[in-house]
C-alpha positions in Angstrom: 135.5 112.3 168.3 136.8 116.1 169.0 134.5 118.1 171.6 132.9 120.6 168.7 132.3 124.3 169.9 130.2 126.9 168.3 132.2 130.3 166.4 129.8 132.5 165.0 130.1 135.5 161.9 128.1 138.2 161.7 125.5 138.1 158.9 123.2 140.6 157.7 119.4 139.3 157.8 119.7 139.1 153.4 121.9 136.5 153.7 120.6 134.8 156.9 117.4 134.9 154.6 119.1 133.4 151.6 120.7 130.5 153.8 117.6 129.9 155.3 116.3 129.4 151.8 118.9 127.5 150.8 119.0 124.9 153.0 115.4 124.8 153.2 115.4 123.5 149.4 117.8 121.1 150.0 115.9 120.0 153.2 118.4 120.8 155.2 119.2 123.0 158.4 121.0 126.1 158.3 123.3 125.1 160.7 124.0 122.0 158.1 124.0 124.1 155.3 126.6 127.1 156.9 129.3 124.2 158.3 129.3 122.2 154.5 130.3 125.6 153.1 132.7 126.2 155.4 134.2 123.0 155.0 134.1 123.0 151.7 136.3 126.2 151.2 139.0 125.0 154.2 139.8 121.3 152.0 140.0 123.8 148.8 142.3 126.2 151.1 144.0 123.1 152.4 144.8 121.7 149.1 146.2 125.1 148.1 143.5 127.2 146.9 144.4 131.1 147.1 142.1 133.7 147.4 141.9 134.4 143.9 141.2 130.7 143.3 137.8 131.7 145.3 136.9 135.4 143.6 137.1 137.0 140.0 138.9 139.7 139.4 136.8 142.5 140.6 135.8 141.0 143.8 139.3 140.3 144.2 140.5 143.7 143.9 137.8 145.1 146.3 138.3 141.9 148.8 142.4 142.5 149.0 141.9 146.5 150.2 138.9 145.7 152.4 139.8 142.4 154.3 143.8 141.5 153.5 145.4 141.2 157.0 148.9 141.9 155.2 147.6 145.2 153.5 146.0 146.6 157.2 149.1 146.0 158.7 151.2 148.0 155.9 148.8 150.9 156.6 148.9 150.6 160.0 152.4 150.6 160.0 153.0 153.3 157.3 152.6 156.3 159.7 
């Protein structure tokens, strides 16, 4: 079995709160409840899924100019 190490993301305490919740109503951990999402969006990825597979448009308009690695690189670079 591979040795697991931990990787953490910065979360503001709403959503700590809400995954709390979450898994709490599923009887689950939060730890359980964070690594099922993120595995279930990497098999989706995996299997081809692009970003706007995973956002509607509006989010995907805002999501492209605030997090697309591509798009900081272009500005970036423009200068």
């Amino acid at each position: 079995m591979p040795v697991s190490s931990t990787t953490g993301i910065k979360l503001d305490a709403l959503t700590k709160e809400r995954i709390r919740e979450a898994a709490g109503s599923l009887d689950r951990t939060p730890h359980w409840f964070m690594k099922k999402a993120v595995m279930y969006w990497l098999e989706r990825v995996e299997a081809g899924a692009s970003v706007a597979d995973m956002l509607n448009e509006v989010e995907l308009k805002d999501d492209d100019r605030l997090n697309s690695v591509l798009t900081r690189q272009r500005l970036l670079n423009a200068d």
